[in-house]
N, C-alpha and C positions, 0 to 999 in steps of 0.2 A: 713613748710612755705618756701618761695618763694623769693628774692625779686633781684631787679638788683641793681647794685651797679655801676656807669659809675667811669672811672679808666682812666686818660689821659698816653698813652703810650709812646713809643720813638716819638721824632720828632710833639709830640701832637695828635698825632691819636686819636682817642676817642675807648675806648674800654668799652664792655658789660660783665661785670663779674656777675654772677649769683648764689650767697649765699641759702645754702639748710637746714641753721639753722635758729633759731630763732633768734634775732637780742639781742646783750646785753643790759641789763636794764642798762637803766642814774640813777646814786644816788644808794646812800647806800652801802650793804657788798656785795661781790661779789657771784652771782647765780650761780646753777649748769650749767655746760658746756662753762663755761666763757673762760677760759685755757683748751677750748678741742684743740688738734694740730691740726695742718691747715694741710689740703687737695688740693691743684689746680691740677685740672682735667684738660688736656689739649689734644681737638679731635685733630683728623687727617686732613690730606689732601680734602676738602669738607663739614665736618662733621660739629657742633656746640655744644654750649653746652648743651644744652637741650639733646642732648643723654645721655648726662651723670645721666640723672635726676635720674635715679633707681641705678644704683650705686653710689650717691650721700645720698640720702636718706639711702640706709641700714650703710652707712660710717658714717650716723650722730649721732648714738649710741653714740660713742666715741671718731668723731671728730667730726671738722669743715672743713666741705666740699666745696671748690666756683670755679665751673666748669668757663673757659673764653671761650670767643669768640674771636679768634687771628683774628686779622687785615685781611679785605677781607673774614671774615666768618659771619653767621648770622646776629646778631644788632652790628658787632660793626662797625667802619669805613671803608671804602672800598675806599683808595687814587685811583686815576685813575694812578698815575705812580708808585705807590709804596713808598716807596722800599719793595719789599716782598722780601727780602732775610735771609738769618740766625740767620745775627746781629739781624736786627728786629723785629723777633720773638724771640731771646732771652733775647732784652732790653724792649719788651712788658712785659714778663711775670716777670720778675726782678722788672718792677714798679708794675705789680699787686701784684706782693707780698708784696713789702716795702709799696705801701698803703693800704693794706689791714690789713698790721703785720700781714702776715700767719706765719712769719720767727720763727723757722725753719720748714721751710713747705717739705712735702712729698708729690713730683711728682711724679701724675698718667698720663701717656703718652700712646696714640695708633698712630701707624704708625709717620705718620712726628711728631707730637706734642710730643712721646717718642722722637724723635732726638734731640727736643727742651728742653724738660727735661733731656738730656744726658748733654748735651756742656752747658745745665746751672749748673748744677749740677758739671760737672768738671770746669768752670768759677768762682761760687763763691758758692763754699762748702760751706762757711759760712753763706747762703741762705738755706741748705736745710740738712733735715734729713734723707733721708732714697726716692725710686726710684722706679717705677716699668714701665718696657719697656713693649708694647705690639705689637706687630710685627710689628718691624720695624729692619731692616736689617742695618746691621753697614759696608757692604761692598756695593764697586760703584754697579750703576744699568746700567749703561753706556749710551750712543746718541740711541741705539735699543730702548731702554726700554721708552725714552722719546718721540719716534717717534709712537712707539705703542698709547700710553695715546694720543697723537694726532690725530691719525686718531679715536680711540675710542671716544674721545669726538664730531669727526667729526659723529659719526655715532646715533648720540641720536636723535629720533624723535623728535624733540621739535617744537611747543612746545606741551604738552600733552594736551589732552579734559580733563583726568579727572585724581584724584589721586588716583583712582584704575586704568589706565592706566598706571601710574608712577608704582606704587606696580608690576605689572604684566611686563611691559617691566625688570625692574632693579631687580626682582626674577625669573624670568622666560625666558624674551624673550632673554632678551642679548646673544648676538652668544659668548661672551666670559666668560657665563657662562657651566660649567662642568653638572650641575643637577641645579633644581632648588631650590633656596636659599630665602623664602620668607623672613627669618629679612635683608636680604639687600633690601628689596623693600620696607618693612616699612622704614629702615633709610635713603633710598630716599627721600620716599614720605618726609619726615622732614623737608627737604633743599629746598623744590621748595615750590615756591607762584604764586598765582592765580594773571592773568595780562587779559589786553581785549583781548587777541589773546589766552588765555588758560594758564598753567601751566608749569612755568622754574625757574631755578635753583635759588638762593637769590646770588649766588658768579656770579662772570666771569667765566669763562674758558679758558680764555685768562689770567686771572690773577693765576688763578690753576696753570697753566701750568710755567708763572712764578716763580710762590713759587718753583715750584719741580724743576727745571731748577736749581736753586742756590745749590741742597745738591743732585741731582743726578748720577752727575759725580764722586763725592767724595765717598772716604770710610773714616769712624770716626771712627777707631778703637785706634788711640791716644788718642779721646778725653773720650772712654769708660774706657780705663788704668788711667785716671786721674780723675773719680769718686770716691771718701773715703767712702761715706755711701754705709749704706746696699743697693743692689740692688736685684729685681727681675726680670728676663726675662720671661716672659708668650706666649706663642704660641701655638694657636691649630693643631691639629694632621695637617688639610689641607689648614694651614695659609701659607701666602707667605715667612716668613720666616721659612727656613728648621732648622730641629733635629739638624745637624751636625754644621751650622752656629750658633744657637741658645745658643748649648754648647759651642762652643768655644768663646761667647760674655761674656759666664758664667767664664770661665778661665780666659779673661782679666779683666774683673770686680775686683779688688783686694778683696771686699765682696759680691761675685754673688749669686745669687740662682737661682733655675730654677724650672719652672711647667710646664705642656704640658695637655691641655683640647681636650679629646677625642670627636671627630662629632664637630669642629670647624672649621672654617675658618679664614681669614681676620677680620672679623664683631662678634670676639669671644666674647667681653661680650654683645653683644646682642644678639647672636647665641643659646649662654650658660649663661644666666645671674649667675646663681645659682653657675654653676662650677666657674667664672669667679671671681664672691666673694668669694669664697670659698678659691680661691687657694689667693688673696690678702689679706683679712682680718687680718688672723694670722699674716701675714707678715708684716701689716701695724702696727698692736697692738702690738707685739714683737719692733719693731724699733720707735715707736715716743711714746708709751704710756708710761711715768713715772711710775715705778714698787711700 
């Protein structure tokens, strides 16, 4: 089961939090999976929650999984000024949890949404149990790196005729693709909705570009030494974050761990779903599940 849960953020944002268990029975003794540990899923830079749906589902065995939609992604609010900066995404997901009572919840993070689970994580430990980063790089990316994502989003045909055009450009066509990578064309197609002129994105990209703007410049390598839970850094063989970076997040991490999914990329647990659970799972049931 399914269901949305709306969650008022910092500053009153409305936010779309998206629950992957059963909901708890009102009255009487308490049912099985009532005190399963909380899960918040938190996508990346474009992403929403609904990616998360298949790793949400195989997590609801033995937790309680509630993927969000951060501010400016899918159903939840989209301020036209923002603020889309770090705070924001970190006092977003701090109220999703306190209204939620996931606490002590275990963040699942890919790309910026792991940054967002780092610095809350080191913020208020006593929010959370236990972490797992998926490629996201704890060192700056610099004004290069942000000038690039701008001419890139300059270069997207939009809007599209169809959502096999979406599939086919973002696995295939994209010149800043190496081979082609059909799960990042499905998790394209995700993000965009059907308008009178054809198919675009459900975010800005003027507000994308915002969000990334505020934690681009920076490296967070302080605020990964001031994580106390278990952590796990996960990256595939051909993700953006490198081996040598990856380990060394491992060494500041005061409780790090590390996994590396071979034929992955950026888009690793949808690339890999199977590997991608696989290397979480244990890790998650070892660190929140009461022995």
């Amino acid at each position: 089961m399914v269901r949305r849960i709306d969650v008022a953020g910092a500053d009153g944002v409305r936010l779309a939090a998206w629950e992957f268990t059963d909901p708890p029975k009102i009255g009487g003794g308490l049912e099985e999976g009532e005190q399963r540990p909380g899960v918040l899923l938190l996508h990346g830079l474009m992403g929403r929650a609904s990616h998360w749906a298949a790793t949400a589902r195989r997590l609801s065995a033995r937790h309680r999984p509630v993927a969000l939609d951060q501010r400016g992604h899918g159903r939840s609010e989209k301020p036209a000024e923002g603020p889309y900066d770090r705070e924001a995404y970190v006092d977003d997901a701090i109220a999703a949890i306190e209204q939620l009572g996931l606490a002590p919840v275990a963040l699942v993070g890919h790309a910026m949404g792991a940054l967002t689970a780092w610095q809350l994580a080191s913020r208020r430990p006593d929010l959370v149990s236990a972490l797992v980063i998926c490629d996201m790089r704890a060192s700056a990316l610099g004004a290069a790196s942000q000038r690039e994502w701008t001419e890139w989003f300059r270069s997207w045909p939009v809007p599209f005729a169809t959502l096999a055009d979406v599939r086919k450009w973002f696995g295939e066509d994209d010149p800043t693709l190496e081979r082609p990578r059909p799960a990042r064309g499905e998790f394209f197609a995700e993000v965009m909705a059907e308008r009178a002129d054809g198919w675009r994105p459900v975010f800005s990209r003027r507000q994308m570009l915002s969000a990334r703007e505020t934690w681009v410049h920076d490296a967070h390598w302080e605020e990964l030494a001031q994580v106390p839970c278990p952590a796990l850094v996960v990256r595939g063989l051909d993700a953006e974050l490198g081996r040598a970076e990856a380990q060394e997040m491992v060494r500041v991490l005061p409780r790090g761990a590390y996994a590396e999914i071979p034929d992955a990329g950026h888009l690793l647990p949808w690339e890999q779903p199977d590997a991608w659970c696989a290397a979480i799972e244990p890790f998650l049931q070892a660190a929140t599940v009461p022995k």
